[in-house]
TORTI-504173 format. One record per residue (C-alpha): x, y, z; residue number from 1. Coordinates in steps of 0.1 Angstrom, whole numbers, padded with zeros to 4 digits. Layout:
BEGIN
{c1->X c2->Y c3->Z num->NUM} $
...
//
This chain:
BEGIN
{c1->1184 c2->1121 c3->1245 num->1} $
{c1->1196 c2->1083 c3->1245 num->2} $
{c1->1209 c2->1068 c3->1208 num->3} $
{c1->1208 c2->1032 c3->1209 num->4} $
{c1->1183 c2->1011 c3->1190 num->5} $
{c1->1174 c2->0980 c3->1211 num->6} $
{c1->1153 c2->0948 c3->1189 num->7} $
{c1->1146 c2->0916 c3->1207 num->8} $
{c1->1139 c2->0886 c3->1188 num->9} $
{c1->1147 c2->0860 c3->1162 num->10} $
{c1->1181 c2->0862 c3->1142 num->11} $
{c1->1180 c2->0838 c3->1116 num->12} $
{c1->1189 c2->0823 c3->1078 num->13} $
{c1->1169 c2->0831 c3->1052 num->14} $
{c1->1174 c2->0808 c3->1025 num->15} $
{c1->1163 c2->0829 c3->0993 num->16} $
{c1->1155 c2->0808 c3->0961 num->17} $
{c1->1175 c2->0808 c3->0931 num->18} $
{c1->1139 c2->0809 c3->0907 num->19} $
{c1->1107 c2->0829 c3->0913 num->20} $
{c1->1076 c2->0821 c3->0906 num->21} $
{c1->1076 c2->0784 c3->0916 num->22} $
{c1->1069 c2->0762 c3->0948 num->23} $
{c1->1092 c2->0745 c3->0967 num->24} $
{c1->1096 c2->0713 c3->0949 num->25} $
{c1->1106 c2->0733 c3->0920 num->26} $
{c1->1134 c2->0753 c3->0936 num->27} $
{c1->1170 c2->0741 c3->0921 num->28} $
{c1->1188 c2->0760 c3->0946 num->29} $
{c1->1189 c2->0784 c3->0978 num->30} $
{c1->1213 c2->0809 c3->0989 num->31} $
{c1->1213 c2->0820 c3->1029 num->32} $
{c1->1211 c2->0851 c3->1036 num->33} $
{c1->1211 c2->0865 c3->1071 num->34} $
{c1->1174 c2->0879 c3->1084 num->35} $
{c1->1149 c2->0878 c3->1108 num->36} $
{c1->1128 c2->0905 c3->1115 num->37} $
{c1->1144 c2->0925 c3->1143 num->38} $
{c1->1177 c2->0923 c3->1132 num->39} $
{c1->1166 c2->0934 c3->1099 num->40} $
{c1->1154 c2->0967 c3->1116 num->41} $
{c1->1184 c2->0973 c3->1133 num->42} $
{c1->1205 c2->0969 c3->1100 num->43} $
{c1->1182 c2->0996 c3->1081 num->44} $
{c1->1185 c2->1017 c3->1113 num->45} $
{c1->1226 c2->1010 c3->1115 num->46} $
{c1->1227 c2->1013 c3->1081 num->47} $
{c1->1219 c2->1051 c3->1081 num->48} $
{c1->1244 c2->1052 c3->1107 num->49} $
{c1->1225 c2->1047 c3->1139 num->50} $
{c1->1232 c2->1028 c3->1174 num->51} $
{c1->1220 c2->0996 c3->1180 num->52} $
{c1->1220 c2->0959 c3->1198 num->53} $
{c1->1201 c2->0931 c3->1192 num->54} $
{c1->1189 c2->0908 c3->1223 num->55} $
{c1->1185 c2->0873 c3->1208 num->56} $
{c1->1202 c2->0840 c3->1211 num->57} $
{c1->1222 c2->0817 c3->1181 num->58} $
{c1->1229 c2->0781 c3->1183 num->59} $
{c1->1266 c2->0773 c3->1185 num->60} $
{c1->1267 c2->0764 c3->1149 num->61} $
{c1->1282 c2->0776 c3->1113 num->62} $
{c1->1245 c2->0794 c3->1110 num->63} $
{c1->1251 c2->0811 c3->1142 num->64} $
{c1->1284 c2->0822 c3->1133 num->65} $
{c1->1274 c2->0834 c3->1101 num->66} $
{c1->1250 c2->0857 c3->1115 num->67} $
{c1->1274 c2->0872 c3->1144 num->68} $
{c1->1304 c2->0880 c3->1116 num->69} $
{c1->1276 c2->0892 c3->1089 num->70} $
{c1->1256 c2->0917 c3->1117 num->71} $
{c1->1292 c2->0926 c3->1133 num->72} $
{c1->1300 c2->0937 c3->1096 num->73} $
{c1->1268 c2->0959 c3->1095 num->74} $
{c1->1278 c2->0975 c3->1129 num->75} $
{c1->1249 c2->0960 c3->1144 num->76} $
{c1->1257 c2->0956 c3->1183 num->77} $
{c1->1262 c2->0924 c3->1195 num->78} $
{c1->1270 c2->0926 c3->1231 num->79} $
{c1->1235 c2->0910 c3->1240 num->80} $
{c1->1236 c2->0881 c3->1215 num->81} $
{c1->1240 c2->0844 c3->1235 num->82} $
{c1->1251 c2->0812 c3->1217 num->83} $
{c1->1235 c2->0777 c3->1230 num->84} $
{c1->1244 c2->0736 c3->1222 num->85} $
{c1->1207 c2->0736 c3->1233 num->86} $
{c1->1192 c2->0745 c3->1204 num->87} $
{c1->1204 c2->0750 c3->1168 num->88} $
{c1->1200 c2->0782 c3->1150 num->89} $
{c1->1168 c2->0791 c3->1131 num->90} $
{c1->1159 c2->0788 c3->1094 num->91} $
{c1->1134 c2->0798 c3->1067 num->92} $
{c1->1131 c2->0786 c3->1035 num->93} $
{c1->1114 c2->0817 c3->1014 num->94} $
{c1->1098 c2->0808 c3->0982 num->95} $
{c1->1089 c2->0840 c3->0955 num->96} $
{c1->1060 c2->0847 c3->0934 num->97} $
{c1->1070 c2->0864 c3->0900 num->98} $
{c1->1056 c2->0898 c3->0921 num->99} $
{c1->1085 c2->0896 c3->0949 num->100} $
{c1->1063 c2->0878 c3->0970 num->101} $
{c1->1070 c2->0850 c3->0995 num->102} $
{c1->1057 c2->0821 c3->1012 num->103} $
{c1->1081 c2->0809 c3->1043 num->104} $
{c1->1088 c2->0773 c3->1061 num->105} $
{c1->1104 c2->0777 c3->1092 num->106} $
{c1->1130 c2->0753 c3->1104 num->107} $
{c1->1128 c2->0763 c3->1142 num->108} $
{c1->1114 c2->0732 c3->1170 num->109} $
{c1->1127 c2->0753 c3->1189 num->110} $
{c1->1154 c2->0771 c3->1182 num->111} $
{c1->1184 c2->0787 c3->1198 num->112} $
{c1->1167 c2->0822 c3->1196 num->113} $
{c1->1132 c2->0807 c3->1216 num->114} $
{c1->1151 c2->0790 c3->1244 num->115} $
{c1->1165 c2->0828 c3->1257 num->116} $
{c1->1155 c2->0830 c3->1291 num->117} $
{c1->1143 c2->0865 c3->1314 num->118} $
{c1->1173 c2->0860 c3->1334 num->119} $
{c1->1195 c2->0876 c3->1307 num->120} $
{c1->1178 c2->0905 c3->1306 num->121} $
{c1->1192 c2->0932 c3->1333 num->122} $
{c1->1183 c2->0968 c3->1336 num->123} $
{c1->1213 c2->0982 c3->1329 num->124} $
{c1->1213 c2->0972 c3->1297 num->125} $
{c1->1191 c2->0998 c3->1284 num->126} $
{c1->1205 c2->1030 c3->1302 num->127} $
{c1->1213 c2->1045 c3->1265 num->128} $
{c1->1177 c2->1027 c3->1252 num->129} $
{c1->1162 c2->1050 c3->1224 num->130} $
{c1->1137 c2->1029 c3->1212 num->131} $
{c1->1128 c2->0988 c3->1216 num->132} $
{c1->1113 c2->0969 c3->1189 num->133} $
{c1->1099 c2->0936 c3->1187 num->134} $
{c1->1077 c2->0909 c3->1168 num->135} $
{c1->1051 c2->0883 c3->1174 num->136} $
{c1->1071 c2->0858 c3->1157 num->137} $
{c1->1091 c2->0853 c3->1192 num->138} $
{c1->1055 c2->0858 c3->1219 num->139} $
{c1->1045 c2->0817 c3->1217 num->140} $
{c1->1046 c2->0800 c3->1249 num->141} $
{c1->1085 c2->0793 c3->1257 num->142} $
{c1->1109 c2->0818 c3->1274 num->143} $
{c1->1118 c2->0840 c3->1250 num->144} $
{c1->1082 c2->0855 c3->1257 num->145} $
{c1->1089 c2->0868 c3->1293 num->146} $
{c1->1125 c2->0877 c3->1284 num->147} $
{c1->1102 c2->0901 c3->1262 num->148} $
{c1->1081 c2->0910 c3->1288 num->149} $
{c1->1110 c2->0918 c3->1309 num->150} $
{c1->1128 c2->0940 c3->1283 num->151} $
{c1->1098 c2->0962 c3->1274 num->152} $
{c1->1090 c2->0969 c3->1308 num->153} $
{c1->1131 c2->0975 c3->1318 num->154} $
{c1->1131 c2->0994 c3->1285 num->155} $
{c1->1099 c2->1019 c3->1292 num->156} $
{c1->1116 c2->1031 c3->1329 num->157} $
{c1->1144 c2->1045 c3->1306 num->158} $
{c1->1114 c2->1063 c3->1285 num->159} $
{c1->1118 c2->1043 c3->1259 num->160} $
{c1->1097 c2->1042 c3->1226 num->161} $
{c1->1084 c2->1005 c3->1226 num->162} $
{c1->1079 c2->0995 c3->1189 num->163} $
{c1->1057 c2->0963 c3->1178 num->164} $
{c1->1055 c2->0951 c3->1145 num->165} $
{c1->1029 c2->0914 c3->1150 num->166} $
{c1->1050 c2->0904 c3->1116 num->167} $
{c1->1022 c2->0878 c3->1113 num->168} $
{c1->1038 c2->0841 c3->1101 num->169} $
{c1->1007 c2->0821 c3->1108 num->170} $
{c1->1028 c2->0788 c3->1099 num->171} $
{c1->1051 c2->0789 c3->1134 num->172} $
{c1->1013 c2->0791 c3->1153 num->173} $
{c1->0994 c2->0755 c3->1157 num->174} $
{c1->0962 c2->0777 c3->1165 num->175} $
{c1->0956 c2->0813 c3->1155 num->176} $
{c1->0933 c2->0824 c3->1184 num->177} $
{c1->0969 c2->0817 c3->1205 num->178} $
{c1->0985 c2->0843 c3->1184 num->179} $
{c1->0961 c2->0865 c3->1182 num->180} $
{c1->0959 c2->0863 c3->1220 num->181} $
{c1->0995 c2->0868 c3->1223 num->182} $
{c1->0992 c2->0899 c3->1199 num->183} $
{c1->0966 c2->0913 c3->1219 num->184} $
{c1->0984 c2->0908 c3->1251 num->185} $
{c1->1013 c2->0930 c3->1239 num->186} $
{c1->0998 c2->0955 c3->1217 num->187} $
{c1->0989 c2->0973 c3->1248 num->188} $
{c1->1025 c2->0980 c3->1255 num->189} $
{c1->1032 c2->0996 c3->1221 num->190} $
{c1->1042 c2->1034 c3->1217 num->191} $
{c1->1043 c2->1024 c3->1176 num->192} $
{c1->1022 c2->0995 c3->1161 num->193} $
{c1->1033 c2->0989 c3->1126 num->194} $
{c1->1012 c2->0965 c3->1104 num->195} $
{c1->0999 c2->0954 c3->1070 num->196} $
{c1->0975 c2->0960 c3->1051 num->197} $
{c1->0971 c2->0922 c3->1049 num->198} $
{c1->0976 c2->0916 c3->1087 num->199} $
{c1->0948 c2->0944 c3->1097 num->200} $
{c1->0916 c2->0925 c3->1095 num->201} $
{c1->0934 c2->0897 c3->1118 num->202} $
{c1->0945 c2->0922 c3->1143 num->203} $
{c1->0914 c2->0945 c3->1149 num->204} $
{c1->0885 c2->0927 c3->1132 num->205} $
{c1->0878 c2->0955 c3->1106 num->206} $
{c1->0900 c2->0960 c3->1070 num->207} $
{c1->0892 c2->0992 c3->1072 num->208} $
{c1->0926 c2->1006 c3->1072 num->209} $
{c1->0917 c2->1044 c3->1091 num->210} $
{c1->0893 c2->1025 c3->1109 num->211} $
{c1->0914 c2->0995 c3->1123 num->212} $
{c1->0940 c2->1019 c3->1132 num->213} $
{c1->0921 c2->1043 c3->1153 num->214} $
{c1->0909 c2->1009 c3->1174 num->215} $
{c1->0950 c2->1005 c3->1179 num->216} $
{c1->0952 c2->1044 c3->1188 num->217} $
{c1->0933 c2->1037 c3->1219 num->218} $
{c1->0964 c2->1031 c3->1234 num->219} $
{c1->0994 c2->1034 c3->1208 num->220} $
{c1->1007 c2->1070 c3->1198 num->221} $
{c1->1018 c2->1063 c3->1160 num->222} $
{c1->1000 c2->1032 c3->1137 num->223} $
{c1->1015 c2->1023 c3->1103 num->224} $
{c1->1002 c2->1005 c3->1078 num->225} $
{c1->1021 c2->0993 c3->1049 num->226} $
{c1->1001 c2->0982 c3->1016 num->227} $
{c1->1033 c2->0967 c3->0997 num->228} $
{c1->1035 c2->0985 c3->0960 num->229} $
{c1->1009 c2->1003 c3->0969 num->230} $
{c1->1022 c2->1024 c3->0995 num->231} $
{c1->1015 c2->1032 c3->1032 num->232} $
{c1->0994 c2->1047 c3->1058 num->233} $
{c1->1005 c2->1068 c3->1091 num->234} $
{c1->0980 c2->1081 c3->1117 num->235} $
{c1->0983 c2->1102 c3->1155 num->236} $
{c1->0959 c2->1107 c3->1171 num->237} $
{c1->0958 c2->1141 c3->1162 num->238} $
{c1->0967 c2->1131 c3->1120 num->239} $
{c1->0967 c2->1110 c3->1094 num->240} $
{c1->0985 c2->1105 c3->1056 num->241} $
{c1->0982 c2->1085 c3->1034 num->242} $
{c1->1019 c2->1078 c3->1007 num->243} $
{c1->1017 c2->1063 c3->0976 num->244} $
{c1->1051 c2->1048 c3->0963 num->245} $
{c1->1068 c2->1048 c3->0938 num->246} $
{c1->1066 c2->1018 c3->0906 num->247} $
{c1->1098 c2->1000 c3->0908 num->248} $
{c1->1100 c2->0962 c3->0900 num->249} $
{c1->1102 c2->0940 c3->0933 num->250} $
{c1->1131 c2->0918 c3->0929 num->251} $
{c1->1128 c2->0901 c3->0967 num->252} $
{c1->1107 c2->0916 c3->0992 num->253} $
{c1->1123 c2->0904 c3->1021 num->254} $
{c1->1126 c2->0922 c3->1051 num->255} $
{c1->1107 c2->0951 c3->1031 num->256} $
{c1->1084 c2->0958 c3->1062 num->257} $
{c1->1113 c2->0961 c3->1083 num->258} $
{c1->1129 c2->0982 c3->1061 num->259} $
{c1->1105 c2->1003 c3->1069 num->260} $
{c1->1106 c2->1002 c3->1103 num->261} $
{c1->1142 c2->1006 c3->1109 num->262} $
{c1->1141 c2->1040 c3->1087 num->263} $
{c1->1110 c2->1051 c3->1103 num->264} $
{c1->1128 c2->1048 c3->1139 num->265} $
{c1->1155 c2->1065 c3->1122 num->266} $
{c1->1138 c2->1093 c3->1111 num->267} $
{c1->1123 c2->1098 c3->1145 num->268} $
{c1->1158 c2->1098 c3->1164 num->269} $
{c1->1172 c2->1120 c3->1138 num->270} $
{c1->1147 c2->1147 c3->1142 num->271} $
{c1->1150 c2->1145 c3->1180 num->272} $
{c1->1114 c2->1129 c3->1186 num->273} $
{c1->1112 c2->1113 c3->1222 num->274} $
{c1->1087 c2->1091 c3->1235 num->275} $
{c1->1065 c2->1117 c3->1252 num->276} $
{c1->1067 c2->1135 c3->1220 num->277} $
{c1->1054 c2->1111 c3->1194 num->278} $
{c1->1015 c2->1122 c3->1195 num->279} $
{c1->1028 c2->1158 c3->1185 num->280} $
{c1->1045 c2->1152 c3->1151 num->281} $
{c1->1024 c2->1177 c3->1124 num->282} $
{c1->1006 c2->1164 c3->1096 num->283} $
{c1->1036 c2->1177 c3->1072 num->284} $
{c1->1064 c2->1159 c3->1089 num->285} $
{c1->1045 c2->1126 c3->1093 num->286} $
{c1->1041 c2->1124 c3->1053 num->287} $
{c1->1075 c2->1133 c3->1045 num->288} $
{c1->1084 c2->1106 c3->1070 num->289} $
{c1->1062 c2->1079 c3->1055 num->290} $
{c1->1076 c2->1093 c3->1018 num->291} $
{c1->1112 c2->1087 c3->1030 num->292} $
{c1->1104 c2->1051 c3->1044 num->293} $
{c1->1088 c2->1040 c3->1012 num->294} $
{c1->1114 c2->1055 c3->0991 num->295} $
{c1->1139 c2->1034 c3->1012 num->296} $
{c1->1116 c2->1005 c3->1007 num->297} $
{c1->1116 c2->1007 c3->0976 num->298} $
{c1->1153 c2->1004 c3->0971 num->299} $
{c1->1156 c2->0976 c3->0994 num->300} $
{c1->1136 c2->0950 c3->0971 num->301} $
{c1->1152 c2->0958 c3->0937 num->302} $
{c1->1178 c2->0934 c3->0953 num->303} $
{c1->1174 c2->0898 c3->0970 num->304} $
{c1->1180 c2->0894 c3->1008 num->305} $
{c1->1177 c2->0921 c3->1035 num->306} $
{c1->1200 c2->0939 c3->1051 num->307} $
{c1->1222 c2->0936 c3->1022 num->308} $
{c1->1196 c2->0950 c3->1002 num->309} $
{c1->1193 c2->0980 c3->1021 num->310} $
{c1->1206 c2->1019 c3->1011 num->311} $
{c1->1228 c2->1033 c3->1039 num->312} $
{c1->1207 c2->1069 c3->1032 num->313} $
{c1->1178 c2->1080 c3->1029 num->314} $
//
């Protein structure tokens, strides 16, 4: 069985507020904290002491350096990871809602990570590829989309488990039918869709939770639905559970959803389930596997950032 954790993407600053429960204007003060989704789901999978390597690109900046010493310290693989004078290196401001809850701007026209072209992705890279995740948030219409579409397909004649979270920020996307074109162009590709419950109605039509995910069934082996405090959902084809979670008070909840992604994966790889495998998992082990990925979850956003924030077991 191969070990590594592959994400492609966005690697980026989070600038975290120092008040909740205000806008922008109101915010005395940020503090940057290293993010972006598919880096935050190789630190949770890292973090319980799994392989990884991210495939992204930094600007050749003090953000882009941050984020290559703070990753390095998580043992997050690096060997992939380009810097640019192109392009600088992309930010969000988050703002919080007394719940935990955020609202992003993006600083990113383009950025470093966007400009990452299909000519740096080469097949040997993925000869020891367990699993490749990815996001939407990187699928508009510059080159780091076909460097994706490159890596998934390079990725899948290892026998790779292809994992797709559309991590929906409608603010990066001047029109919506684009993303949801894009999301529909690569959902296709997806061993594992994870969404929310708030992204479900956008991505199938229905909010319907068991109904939306048997449409993305038709062609994915595992869908998972996260529902925030409330918990989360998991369905085969052959099975379906539903997790409640536990009551803990939400701090910051970024990079919760990847959280649960990255211990998810984990879970998978550390009970030996292959690609060809994934339709097979019983009814008992997909709870306890959901369980274990809220529990983690939960954890994670007692504290601000993400990877910071998250346990190193589960």
């Amino acid at each position: 069985m191969k070990n590594t954790l592959f994400a492609i993407g966005e690697a980026l600053i989070d600038f975290i507020p120092s008040e909740t429960g205000c806008d922008f204007g109101n915010v005395k003060s940020f503090s940057p904290k290293v993010g972006g989704a598919p880096a935050n789901v190789l630190g949770a999978f890292a973090k319980l002491g799994g392989k990884t390597q991210l495939i992204t690109q930094l600007g050749n900046d003090p953000f882009g350096d941050k984020i290559v010493n703070e990753l390095a310290g998580f043992n997050i693989g690096l060997d992939n990871v380009l810097l640019t004078d192109r392009a600088n290196t992309a930010l969000a401001f988050v703002s919080l809602a007394n719940d935990g809850n955020r609202t992003f701007s993006f600083y990113r026209n383009p950025s470093a990570d966007m400009l990452y072209n299909a000519e740096n992705i080469r097949g040997e890279m993925f000869e020891d590829c367990y699993a490749l995740h990815f996001c939407s948030v990187s699928l508009g219409n510059f080159p780091m989309k076909e460097a994706h579409e490159k890596a998934i397909e390079l990725a899948k004649k290892q026998g790779a488990i292809i994992s797709f979270d559309p991590n929906i920020r409608f603010p990066l996307w001047n029109d919506k039918r684009k993303l949801k074109e894009a999301i529909d162009e690569f959902l296709s590709s997806a061993d594992i869709i994870k969404i929310s419950d708030e992204e479900i109605e956008f991505i199938t039509g229905t909010n319907d939770i068991e109904k939306g995910s048997k449409m993305l069934l038709e062609n994915a082996k595992i869908v998972l639905c996260t529902c925030g405090a409330e918990g989360a959902y998991a369905f085969t084809k052959n099975a379906g559970v539903y997790v409640p979670s536990k009551k803990v008070k939400a701090v910051d909840t970024t990079g919760a959803g990847d959280a649960f992604n990255g211990s998810f994966l984990y879970n998978l790889y550390r009970n030996g389930y292959e690609r060809y495998m994934l339709d097979k998992i019983s009814k008992d082990e997909l709870n306890q596997f959901v369980k274990a990925s809220n529990d983690y979850c939960g954890k994670s956003v007692q504290r601000q950032g993400a990877i910071e924030s998250y346990p190193d077991a589960l």
